[in-house]
N, C-alpha and C positions, 0 to 999 in steps of 0.2 A: 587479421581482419581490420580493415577500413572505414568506416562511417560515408556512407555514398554521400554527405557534404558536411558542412563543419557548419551543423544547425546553430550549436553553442557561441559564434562568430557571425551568425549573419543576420545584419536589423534589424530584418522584418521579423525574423525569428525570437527575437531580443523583445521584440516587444507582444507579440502573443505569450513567449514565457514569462513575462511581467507580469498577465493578467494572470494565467494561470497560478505564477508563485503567489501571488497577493491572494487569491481563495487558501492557496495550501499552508497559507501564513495563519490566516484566521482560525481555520482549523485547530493549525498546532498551537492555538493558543486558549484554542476551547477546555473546558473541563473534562475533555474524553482524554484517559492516564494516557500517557506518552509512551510507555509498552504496548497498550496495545493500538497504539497509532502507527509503533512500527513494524508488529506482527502482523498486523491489515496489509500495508505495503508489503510485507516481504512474501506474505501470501497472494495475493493479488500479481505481482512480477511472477512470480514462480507460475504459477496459471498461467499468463499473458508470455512467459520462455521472456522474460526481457531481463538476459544476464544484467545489464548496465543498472536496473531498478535493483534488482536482488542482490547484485555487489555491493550497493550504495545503502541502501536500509539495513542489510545486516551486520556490514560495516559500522554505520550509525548506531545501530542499536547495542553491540559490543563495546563502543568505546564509553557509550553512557551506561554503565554495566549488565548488559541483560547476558545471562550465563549461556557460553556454548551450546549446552544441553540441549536449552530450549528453542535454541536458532537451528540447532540439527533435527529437532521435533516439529518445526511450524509445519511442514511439508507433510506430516504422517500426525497431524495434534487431532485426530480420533481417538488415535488408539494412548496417544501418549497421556499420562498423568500429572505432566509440570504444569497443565495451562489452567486457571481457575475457571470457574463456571462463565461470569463475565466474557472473561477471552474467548473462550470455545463460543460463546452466542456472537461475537465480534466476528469471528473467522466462520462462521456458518455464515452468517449476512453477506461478507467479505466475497466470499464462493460463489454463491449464488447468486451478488450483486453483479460480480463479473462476468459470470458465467450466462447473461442471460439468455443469448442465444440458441443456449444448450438447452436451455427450460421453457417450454410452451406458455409456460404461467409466473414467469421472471420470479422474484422471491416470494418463497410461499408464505400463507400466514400463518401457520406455527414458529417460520424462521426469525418473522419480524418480532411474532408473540413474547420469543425466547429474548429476541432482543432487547424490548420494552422492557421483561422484567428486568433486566440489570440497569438501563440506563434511563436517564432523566429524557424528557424531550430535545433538550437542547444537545444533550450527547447525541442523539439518534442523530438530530440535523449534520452535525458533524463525522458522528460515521459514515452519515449514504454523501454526505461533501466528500468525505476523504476517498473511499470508495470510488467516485466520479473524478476524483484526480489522480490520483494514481496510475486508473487505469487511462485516462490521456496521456500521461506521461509516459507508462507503457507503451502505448501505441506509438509516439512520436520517437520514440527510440529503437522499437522493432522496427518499423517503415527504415528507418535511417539506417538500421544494422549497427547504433553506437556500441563499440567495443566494452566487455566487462572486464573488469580484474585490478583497473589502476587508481580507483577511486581510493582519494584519502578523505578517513572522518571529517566533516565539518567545511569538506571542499566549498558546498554552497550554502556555508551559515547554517 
């Protein structure tokens, strides 16, 4: 599989991911933990089928130690028991954020509810940020067809 153009190579494209990495900078610099910044992406990819996201966060998130376990539970974290309360309200919002097409009434207010009670206001900014980027990144990578599998941790900082 090919990438129908080499986004990552060309100017124009160079500087729309500019603005977009400078949001996903801020983000990850917010006080929302960094697990579950990368459970949001790898759930959010896994939703949106965009191998190239799901290879690169779960990747990422392995090599800054998050255990196997819980990277082979993000997909199925209803039923599983690794994720704390926190997370599971992260990955509800995460779902539903992206999914809003699917949902007549985009996220509901018991999802938000769940999520206010774990996180401060300035996290929540940062979740429905991160939430909004990801899933652009998704998108610019499914359109494109970018290939999964070769990513190494830390490839873009």
């Amino acid at each position: 599989m090919h990438a129908r153009l080499d986004f990552f190579g060309n100017p124009l494209a160079a500087k729309v991911l500019r603005h977009v990495n400078s949001a996903g900078e801020v983000v990850s610099d917010s006080g929302l933990p960094a697990a579950t910044q990368e459970l949001v992406k790898i759930r959010a990819s896994q939703i949106n089928g965009c191998g190239f996201c799901t290879d690169m966060h779960t990747k990422d998130a392995a090599a800054a130690g998050e255990t196997s376990l819980r990277l082979h539970l993000v997909a199925a974290w209803r039923e599983a028991t690794v994720f704390t309360e926190a997370e599971r309200a992260a990955l509800e919002l995460a779902e539903q954020g992206t999914r809003i097409a699917d949902a007549a009434g985009g996220v509901t207010d018991e999802a938000w509810a769940n999520a206010a009670e774990h996180y401060d206001e300035d996290q929540l900014v940062a979740l429905i940020s991160l939430i909004a980027v990801i899933n652009t990144y998704n998108r610019i990578n499914v359109i494109n067809r970018q290939p999964a599998g070769g990513y190494r941790p830390g490839r873009f900082g």
